[in-house]
ChimeraX commands (.cxc) that place a marker at each C-alpha (Angstrom):
marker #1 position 103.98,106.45,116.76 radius 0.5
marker #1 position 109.87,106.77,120.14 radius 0.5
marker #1 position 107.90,104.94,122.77 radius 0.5
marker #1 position 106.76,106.53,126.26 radius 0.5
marker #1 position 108.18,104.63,129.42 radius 0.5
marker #1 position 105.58,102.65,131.29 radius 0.5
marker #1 position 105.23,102.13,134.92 radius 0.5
marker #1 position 103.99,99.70,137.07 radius 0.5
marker #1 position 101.32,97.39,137.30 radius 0.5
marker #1 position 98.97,99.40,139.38 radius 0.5
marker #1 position 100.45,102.59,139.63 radius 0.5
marker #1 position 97.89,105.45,139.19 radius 0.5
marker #1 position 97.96,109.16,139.12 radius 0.5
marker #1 position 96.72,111.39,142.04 radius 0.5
marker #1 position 93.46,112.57,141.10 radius 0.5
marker #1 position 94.24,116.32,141.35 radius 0.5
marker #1 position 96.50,115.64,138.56 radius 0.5
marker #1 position 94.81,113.32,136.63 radius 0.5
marker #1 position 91.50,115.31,135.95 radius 0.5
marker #1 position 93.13,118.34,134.78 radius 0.5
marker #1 position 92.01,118.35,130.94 radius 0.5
marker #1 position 94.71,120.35,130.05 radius 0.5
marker #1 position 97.80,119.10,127.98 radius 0.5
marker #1 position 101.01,121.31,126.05 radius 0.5
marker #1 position 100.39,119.32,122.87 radius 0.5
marker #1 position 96.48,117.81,123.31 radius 0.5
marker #1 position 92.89,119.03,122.02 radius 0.5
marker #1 position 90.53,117.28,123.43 radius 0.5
marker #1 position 86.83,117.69,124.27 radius 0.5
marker #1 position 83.14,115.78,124.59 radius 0.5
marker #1 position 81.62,117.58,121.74 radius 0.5
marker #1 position 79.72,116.71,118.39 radius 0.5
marker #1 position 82.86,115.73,115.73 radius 0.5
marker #1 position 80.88,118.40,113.68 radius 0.5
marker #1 position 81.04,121.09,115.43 radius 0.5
marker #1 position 84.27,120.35,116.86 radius 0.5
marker #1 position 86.01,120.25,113.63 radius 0.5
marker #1 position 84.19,123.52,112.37 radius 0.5
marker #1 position 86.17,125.24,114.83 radius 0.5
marker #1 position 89.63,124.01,113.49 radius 0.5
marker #1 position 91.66,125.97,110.67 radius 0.5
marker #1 position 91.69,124.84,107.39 radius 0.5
marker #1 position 94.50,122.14,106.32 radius 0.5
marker #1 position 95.40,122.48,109.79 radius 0.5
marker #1 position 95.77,118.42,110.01 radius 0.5
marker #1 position 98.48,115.99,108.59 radius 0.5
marker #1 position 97.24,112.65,109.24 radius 0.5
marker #1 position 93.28,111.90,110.11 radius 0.5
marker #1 position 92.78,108.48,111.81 radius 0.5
marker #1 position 89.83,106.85,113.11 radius 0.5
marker #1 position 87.39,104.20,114.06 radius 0.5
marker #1 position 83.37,105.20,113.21 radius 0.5
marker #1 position 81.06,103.78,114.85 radius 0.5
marker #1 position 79.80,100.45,112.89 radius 0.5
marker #1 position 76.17,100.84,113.07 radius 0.5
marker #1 position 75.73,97.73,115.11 radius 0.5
marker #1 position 73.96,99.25,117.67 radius 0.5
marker #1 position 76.76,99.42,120.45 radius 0.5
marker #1 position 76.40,101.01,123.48 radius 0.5
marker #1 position 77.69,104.41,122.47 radius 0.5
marker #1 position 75.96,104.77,119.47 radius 0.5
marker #1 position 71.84,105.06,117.82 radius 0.5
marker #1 position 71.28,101.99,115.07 radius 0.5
marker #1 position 69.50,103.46,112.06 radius 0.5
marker #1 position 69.77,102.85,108.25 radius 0.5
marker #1 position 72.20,102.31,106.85 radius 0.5
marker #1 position 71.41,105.10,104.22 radius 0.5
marker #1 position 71.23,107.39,106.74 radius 0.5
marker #1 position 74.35,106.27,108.39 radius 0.5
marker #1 position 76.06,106.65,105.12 radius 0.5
marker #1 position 74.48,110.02,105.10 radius 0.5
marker #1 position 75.93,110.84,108.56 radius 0.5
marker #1 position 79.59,110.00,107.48 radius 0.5
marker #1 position 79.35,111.63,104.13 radius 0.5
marker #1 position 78.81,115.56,106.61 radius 0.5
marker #1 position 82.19,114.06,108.85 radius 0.5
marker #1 position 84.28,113.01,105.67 radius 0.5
marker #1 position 83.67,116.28,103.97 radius 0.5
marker #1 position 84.73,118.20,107.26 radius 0.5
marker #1 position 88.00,115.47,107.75 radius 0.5
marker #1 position 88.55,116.68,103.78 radius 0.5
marker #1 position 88.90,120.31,104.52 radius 0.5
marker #1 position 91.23,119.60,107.73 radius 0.5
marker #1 position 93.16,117.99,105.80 radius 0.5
marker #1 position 97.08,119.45,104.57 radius 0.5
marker #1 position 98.12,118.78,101.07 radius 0.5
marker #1 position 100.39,116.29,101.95 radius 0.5
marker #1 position 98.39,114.84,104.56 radius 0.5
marker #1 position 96.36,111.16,105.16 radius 0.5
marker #1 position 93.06,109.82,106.00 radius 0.5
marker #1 position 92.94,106.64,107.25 radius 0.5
marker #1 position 89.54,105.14,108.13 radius 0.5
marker #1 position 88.85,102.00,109.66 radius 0.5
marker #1 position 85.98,100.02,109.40 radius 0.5
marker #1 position 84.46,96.62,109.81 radius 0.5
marker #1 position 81.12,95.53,108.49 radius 0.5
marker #1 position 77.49,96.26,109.11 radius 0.5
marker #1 position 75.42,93.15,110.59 radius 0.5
marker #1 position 71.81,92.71,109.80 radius 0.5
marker #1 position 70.19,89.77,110.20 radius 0.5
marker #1 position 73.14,87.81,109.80 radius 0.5
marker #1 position 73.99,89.29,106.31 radius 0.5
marker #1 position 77.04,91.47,106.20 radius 0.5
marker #1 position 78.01,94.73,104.13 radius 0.5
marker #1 position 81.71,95.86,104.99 radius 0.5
marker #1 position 81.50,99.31,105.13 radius 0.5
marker #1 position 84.11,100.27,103.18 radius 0.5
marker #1 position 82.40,99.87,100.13 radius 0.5
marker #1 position 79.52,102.09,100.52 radius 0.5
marker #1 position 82.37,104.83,102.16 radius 0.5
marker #1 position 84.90,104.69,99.20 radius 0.5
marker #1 position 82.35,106.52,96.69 radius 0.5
marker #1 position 82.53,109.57,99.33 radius 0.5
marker #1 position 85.94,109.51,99.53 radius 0.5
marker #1 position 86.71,109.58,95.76 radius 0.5
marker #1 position 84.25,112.29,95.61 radius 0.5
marker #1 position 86.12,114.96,97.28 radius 0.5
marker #1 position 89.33,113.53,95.21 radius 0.5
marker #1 position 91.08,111.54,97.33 radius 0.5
marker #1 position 93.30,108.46,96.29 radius 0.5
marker #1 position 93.28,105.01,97.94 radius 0.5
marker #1 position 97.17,103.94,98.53 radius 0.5
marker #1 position 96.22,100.87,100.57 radius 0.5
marker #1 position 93.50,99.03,101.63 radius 0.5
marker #1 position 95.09,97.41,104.99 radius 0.5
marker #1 position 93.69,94.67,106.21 radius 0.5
marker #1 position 93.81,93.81,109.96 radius 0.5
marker #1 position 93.62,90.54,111.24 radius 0.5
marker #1 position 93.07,89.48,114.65 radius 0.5
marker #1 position 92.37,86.27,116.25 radius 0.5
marker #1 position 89.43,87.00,119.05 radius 0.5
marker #1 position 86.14,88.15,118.94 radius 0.5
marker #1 position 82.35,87.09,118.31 radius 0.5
marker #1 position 82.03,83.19,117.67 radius 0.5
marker #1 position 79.53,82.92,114.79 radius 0.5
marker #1 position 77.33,79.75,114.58 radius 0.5
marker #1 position 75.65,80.54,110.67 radius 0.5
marker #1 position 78.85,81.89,109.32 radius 0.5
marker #1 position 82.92,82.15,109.77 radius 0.5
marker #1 position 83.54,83.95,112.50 radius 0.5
marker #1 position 84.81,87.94,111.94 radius 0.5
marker #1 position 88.59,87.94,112.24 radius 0.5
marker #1 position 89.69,91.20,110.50 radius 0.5
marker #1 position 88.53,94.42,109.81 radius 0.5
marker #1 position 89.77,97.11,107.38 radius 0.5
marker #1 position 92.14,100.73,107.54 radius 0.5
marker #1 position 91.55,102.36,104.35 radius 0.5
marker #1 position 94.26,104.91,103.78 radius 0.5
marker #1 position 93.39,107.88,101.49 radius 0.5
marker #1 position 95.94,110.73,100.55 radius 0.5
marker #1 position 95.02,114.49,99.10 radius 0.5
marker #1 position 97.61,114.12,96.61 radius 0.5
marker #1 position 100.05,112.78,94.99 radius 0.5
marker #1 position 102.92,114.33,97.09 radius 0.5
marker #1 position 102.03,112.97,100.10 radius 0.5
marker #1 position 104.58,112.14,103.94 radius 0.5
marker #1 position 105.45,108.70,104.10 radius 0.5
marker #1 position 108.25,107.28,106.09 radius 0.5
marker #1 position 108.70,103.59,105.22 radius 0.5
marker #1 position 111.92,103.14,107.38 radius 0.5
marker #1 position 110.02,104.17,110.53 radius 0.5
marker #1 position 107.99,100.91,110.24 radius 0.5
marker #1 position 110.07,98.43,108.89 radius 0.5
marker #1 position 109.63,94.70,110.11 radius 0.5
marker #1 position 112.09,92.46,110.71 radius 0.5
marker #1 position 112.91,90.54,107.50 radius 0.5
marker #1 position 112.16,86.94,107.30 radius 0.5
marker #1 position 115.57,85.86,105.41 radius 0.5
marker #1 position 118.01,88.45,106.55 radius 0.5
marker #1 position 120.93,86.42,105.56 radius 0.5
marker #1 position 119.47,85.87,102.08 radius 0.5
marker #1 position 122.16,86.66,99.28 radius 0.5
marker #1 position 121.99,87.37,95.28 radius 0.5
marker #1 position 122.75,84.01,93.27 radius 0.5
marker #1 position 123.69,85.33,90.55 radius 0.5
marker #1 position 124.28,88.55,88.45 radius 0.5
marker #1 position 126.39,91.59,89.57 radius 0.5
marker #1 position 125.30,91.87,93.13 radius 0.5
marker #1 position 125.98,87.94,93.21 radius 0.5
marker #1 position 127.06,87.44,97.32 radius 0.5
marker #1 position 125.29,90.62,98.28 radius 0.5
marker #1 position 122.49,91.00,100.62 radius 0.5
marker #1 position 119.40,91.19,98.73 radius 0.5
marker #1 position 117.19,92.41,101.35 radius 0.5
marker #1 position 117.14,95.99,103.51 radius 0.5
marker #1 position 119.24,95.63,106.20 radius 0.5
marker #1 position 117.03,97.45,108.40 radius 0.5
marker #1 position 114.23,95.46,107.41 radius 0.5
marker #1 position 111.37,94.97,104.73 radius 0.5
marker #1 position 107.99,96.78,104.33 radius 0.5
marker #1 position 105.60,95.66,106.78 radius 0.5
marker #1 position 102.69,94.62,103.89 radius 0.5
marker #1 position 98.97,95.62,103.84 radius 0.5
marker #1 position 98.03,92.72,105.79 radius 0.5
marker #1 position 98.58,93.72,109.55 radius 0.5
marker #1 position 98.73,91.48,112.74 radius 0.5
marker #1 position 97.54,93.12,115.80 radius 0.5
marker #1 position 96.16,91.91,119.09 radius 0.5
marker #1 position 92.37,93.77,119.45 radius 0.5
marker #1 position 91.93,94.86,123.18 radius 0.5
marker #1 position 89.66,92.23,124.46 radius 0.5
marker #1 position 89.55,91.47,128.15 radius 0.5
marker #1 position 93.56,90.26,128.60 radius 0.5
marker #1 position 94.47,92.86,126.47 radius 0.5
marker #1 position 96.89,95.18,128.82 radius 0.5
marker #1 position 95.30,98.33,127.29 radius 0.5
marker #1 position 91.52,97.46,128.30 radius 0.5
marker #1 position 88.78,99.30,129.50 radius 0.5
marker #1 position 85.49,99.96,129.43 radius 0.5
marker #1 position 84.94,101.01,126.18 radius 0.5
marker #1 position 83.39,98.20,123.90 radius 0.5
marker #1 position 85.18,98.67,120.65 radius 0.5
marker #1 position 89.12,99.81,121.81 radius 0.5
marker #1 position 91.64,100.84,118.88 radius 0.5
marker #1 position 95.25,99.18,120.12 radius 0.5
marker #1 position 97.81,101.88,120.14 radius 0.5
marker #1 position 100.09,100.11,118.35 radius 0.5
marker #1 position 97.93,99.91,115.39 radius 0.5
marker #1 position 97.65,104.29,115.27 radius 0.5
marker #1 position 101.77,104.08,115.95 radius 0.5
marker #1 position 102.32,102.24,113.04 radius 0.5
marker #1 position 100.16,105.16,110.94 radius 0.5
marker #1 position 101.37,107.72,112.81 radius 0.5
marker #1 position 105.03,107.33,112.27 radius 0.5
marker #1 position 104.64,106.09,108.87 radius 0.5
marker #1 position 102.66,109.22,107.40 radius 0.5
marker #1 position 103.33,112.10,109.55 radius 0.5
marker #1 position 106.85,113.69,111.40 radius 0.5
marker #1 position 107.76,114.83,114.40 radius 0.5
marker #1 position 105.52,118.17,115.29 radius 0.5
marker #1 position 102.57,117.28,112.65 radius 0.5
marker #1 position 99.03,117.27,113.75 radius 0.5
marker #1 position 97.15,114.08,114.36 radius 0.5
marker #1 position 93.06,114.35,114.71 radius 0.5
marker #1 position 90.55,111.42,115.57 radius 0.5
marker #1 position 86.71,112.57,115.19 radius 0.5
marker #1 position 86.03,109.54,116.92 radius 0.5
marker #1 position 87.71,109.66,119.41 radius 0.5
marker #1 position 86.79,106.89,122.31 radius 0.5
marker #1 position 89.39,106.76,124.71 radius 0.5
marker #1 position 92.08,108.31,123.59 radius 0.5
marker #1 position 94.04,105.49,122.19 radius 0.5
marker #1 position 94.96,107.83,119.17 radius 0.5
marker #1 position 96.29,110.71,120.80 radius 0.5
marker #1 position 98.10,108.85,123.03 radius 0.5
marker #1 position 99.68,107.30,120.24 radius 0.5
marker #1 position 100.54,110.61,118.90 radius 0.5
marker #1 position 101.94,112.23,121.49 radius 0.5
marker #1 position 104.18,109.12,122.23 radius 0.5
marker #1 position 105.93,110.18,118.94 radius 0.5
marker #1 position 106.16,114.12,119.71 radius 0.5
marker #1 position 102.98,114.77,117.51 radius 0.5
marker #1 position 100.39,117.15,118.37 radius 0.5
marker #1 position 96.71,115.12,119.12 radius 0.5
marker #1 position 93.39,116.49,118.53 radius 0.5
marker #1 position 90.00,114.40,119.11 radius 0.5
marker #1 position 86.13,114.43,120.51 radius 0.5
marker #1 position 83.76,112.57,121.71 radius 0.5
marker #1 position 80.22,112.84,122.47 radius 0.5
marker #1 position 80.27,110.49,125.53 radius 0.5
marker #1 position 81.39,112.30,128.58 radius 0.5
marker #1 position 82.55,109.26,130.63 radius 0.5
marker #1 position 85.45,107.89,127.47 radius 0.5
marker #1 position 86.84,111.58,127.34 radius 0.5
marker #1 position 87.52,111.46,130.69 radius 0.5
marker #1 position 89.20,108.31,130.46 radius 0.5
marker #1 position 90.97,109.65,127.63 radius 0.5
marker #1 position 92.24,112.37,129.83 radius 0.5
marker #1 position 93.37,109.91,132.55 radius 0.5
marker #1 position 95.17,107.79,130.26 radius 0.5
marker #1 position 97.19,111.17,128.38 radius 0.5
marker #1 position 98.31,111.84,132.47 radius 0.5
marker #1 position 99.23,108.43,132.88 radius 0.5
marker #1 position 101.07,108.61,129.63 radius 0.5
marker #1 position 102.96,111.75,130.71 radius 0.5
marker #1 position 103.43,111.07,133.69 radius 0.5
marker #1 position 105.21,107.18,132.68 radius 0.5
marker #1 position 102.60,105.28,134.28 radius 0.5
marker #1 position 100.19,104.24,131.40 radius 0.5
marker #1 position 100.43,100.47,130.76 radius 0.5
marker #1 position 100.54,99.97,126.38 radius 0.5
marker #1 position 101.29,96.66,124.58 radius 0.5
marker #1 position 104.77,97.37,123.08 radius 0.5
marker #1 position 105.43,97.40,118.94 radius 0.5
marker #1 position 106.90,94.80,117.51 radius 0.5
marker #1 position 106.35,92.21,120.77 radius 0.5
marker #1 position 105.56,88.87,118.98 radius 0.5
marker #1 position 101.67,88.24,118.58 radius 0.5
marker #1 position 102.58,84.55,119.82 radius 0.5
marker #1 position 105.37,83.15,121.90 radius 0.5
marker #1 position 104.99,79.55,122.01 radius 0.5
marker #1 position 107.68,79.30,124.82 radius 0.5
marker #1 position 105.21,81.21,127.08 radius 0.5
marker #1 position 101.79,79.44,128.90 radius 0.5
marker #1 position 98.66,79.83,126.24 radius 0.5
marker #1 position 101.36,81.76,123.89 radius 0.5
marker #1 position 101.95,84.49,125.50 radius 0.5
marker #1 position 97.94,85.91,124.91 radius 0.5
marker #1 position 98.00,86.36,128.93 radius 0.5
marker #1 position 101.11,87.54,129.51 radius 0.5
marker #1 position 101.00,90.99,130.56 radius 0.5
marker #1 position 104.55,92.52,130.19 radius 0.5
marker #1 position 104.92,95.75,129.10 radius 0.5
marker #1 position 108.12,98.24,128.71 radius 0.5
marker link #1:2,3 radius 0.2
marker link #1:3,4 radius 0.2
marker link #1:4,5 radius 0.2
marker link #1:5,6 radius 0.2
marker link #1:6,7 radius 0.2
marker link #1:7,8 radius 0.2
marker link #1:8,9 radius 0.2
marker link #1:9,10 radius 0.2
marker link #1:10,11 radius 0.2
marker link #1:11,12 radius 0.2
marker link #1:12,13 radius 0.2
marker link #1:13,14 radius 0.2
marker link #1:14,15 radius 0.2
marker link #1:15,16 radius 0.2
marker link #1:16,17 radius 0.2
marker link #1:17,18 radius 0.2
marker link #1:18,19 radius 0.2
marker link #1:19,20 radius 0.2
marker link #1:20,21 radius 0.2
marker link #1:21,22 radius 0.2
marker link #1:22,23 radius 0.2
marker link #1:23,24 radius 0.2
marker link #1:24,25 radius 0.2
marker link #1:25,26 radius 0.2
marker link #1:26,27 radius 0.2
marker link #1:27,28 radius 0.2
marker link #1:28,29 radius 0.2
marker link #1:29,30 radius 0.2
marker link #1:30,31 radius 0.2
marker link #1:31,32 radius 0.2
marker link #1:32,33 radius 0.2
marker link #1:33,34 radius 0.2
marker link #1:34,35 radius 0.2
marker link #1:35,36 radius 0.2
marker link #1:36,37 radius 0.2
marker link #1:37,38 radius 0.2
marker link #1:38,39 radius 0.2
marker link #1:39,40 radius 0.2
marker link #1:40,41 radius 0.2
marker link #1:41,42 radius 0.2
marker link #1:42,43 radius 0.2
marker link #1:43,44 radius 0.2
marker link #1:44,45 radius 0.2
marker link #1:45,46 radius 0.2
marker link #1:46,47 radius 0.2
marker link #1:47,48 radius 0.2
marker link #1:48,49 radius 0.2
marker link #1:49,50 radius 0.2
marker link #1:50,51 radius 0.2
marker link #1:51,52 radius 0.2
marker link #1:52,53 radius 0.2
marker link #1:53,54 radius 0.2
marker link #1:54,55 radius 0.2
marker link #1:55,56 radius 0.2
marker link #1:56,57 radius 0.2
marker link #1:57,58 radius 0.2
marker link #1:58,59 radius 0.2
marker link #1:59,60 radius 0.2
marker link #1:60,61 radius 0.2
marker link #1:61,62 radius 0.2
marker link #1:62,63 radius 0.2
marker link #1:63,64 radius 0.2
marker link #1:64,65 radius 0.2
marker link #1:65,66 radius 0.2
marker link #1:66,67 radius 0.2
marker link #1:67,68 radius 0.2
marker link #1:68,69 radius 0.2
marker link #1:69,70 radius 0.2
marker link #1:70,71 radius 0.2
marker link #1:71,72 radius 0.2
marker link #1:72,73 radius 0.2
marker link #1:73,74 radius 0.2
marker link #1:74,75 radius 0.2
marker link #1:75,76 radius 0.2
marker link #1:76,77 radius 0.2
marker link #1:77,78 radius 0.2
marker link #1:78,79 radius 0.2
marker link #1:79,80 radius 0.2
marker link #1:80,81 radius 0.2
marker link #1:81,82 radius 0.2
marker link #1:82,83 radius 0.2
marker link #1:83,84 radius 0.2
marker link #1:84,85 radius 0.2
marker link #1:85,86 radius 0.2
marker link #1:86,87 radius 0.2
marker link #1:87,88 radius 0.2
marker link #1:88,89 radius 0.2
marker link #1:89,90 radius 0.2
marker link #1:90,91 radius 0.2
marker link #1:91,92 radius 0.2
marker link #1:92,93 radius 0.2
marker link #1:93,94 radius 0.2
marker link #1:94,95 radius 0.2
marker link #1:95,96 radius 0.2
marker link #1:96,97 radius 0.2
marker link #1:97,98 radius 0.2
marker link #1:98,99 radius 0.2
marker link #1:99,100 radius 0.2
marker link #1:100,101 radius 0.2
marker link #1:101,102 radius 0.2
marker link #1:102,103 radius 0.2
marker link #1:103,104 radius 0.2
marker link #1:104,105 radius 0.2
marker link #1:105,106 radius 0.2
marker link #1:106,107 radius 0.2
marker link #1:107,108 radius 0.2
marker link #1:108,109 radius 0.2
marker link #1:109,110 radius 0.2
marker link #1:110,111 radius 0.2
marker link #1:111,112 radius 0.2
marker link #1:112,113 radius 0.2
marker link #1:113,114 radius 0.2
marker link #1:114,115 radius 0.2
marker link #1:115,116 radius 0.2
marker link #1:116,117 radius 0.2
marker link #1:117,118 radius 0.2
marker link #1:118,119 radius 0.2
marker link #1:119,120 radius 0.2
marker link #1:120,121 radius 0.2
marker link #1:121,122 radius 0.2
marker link #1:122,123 radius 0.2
marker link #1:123,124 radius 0.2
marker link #1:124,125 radius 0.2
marker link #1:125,126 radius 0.2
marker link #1:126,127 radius 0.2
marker link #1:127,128 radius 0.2
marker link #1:128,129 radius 0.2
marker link #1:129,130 radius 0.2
marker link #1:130,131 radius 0.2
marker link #1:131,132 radius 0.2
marker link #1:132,133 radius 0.2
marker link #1:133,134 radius 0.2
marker link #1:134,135 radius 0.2
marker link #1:135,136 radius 0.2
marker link #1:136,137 radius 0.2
marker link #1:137,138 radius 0.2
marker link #1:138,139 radius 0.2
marker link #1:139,140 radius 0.2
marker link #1:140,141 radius 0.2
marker link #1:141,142 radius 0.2
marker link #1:142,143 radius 0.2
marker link #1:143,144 radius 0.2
marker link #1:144,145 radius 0.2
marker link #1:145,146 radius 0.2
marker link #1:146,147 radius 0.2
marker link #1:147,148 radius 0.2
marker link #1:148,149 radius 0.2
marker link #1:149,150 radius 0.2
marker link #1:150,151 radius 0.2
marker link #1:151,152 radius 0.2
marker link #1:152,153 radius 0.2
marker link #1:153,154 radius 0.2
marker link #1:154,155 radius 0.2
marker link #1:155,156 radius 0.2
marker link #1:156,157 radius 0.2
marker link #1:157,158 radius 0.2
marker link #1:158,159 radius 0.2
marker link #1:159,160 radius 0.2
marker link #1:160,161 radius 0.2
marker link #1:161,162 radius 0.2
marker link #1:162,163 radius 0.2
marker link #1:163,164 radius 0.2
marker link #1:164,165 radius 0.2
marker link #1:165,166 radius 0.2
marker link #1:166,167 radius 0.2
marker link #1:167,168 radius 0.2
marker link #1:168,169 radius 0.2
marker link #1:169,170 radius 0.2
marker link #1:170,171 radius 0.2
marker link #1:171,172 radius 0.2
marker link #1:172,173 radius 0.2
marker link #1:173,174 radius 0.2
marker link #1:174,175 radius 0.2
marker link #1:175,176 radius 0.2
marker link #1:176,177 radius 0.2
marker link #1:177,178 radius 0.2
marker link #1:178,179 radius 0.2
marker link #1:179,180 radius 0.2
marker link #1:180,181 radius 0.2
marker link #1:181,182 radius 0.2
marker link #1:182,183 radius 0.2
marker link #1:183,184 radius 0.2
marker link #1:184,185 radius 0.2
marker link #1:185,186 radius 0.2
marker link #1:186,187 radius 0.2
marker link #1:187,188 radius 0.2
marker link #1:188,189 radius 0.2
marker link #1:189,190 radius 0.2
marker link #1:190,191 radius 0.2
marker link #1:191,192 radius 0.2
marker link #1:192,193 radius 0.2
marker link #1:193,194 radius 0.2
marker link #1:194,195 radius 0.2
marker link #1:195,196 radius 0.2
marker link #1:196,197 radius 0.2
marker link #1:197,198 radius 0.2
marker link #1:198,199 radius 0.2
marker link #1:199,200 radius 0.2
marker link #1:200,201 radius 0.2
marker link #1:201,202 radius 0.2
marker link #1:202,203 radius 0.2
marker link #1:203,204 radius 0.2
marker link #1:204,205 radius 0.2
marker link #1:205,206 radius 0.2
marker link #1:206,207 radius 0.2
marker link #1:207,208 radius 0.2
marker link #1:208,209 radius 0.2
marker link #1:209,210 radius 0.2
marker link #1:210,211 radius 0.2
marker link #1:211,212 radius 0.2
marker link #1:212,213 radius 0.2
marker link #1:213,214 radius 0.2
marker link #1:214,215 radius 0.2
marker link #1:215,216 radius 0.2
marker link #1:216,217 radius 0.2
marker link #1:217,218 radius 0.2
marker link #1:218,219 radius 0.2
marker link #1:219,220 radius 0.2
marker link #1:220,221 radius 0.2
marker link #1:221,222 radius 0.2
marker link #1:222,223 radius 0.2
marker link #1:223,224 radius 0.2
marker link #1:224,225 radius 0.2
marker link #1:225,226 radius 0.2
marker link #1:226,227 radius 0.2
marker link #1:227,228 radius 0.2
marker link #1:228,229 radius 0.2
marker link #1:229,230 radius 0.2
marker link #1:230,231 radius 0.2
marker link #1:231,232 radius 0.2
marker link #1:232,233 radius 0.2
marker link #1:233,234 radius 0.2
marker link #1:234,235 radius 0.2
marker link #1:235,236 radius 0.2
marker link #1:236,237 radius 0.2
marker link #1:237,238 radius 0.2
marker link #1:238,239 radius 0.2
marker link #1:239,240 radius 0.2
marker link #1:240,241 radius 0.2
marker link #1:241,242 radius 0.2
marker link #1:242,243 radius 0.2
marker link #1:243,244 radius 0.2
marker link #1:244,245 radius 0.2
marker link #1:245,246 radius 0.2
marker link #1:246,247 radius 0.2
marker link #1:247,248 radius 0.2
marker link #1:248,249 radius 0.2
marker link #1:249,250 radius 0.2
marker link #1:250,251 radius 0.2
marker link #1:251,252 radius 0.2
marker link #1:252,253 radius 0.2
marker link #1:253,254 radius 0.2
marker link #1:254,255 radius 0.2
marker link #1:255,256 radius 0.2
marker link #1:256,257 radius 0.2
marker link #1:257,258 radius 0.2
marker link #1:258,259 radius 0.2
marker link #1:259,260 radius 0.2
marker link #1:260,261 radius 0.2
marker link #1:261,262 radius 0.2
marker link #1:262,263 radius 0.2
marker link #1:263,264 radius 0.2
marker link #1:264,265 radius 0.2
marker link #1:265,266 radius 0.2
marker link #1:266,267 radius 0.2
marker link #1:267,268 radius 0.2
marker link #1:268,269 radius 0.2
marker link #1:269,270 radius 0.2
marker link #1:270,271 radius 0.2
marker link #1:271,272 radius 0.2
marker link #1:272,273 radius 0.2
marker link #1:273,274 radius 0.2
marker link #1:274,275 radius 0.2
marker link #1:275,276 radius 0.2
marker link #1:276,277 radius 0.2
marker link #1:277,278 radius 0.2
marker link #1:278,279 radius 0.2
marker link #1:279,280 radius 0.2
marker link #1:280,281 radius 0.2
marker link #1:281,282 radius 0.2
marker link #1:282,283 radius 0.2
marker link #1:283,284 radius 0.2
marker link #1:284,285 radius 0.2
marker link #1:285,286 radius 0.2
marker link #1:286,287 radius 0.2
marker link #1:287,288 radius 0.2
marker link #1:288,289 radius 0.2
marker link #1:289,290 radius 0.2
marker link #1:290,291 radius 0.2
marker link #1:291,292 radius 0.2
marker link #1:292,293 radius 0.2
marker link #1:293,294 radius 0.2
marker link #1:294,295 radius 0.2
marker link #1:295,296 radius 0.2
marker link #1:296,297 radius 0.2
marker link #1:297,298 radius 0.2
marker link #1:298,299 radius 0.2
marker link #1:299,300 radius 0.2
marker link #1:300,301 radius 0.2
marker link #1:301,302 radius 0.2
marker link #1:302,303 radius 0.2
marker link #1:303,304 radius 0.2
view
């Protein structure tokens, strides 16, 4: 997901400009994901990213059973299926289902539909974060889920483009013939299936008003990890926008919907901002927690 510039604190974009829904390398519309994704060419899509709703009952969406939620995402995966190229990814994240204080994560009842149409788990990420809902009858919620599905076997992935820095870079062979050498990459090691990443809670630089915010640093890591430069990104769910603007930071074109009027326009506002410099995003690879910094850096607001 090479990194837009961002402006300053404050800086907005005149309104003339920043409600024109219109964008060189954007789809983006308040429409059922159904129909919106009927409308799209087959195998049109390399990488398929998103955030369901949970089935909590959140603002933006209707509580109902969870059989007939399960129902509900079984129509969108078969359409994300069929957008789908050959050597493309789905990567659906999820947290759990709350009733009555018993959970069900709901990636278990969803991985039966994906194997269905064929598809093949690579990872099962798990992302951890350190804020959210204190519990009182049970340990608090600190992580959630990406499950990462390819179509085949020959699938796009570009481990170099998210390489972390390794912990030992200095560390050398002991013995044997590389005895001396470096035994690690020197660009870095794989980054793991457990990932660190700050949620967008109210000091999160990214924040607004919707309730349940995907950090574009999480989507950059997917996005330049399983597509290239020029591939087509798509998030059914859309909110606002946090996964287009991730793919068009990256030259990658971005496709999403939403049924809620008021987060597409946001969307729009931020893909301006974006384009324009402006829009404020919590840089890759900035430390989680700086203990140099007051309350470890969680307030500190820089951005690039």
């Amino acid at each position: 997901m090479g990194r837009g510039k961002n402006g300053a604190a404050g800086q907005t974009l005149p309104l003339s400009i920043s409600r024109l829904h219109a964008d060189k390398s954007v789809v983006l519309e308040c429409r059922d994901n159904l129909i919106f994704m009927r409308a799209l060419p087959d195998a049109s899509m390399k990488l398929i990213v998103t955030s369901p709703p949970y089935n909590i009952g959140k603002a933006y969406e209707r509580r109902a059973p969870l059989e007939q939620y399960v129902q509900q995402q079984t129509a969108v995966i078969a359409e994300c299926v069929r957008l789908l190229e050959p050597q493309g990814s789905i990567c659906w994240q999820v947290g759990n289902h709350v009733t009555a204080g018993e959970i069900v994560p709901l990636d278990v009842p969803l991985y039966p539909i994906f194997k269905s149409h064929g598809l093949k788990l690579r990872n099962r990420i798990v992302w951890h974060f350190e804020h959210g809902l204190h519990c009182s009858k049970r340990l608090s919620g600190r992580y959630e889920t990406i499950n990462w599905f390819t179509k085949s076997d020959d699938y796009t992935f570009n481990l170099d483009a998210i390489r972390v820095p390794s912990k030992y870079p200095a560390k050398r062979y002991f013995k044997g013939p590389k005895r001396g050498q470096l035994s690690c990459n020197p660009n870095g090691k794989n980054p793991g299936d457990v990932w660190i990443f700050p949620n967008v809670k109210n000091n999160h630089i990214e924040k607004t008003s919707h309730p349940c915010q995907f950090p574009v640093e999480l989507v950059e890591r997917l996005v330049l990890s399983l597509t290239n430069c020029g591939d087509k990104v798509l998030d059914p769910y859309v909110g606002v926008g946090s996964s287009v603007i991730a793919a068009i930071l990256h030259d990658r074109d971005g496709y999403g919907c939403d049924m809620v009027q008021e987060y597409v326009d946001m969307a729009w506002e931020r893909i301006h901002q974006c384009r324009a410099g402006f829009l404020r995003t919590r840089p890759m690879g900035k430390p989680v927690y700086d203990p140099e910094k007051p309350y470890g850096g969680h307030r500190d607001r820089d951005f690039k």
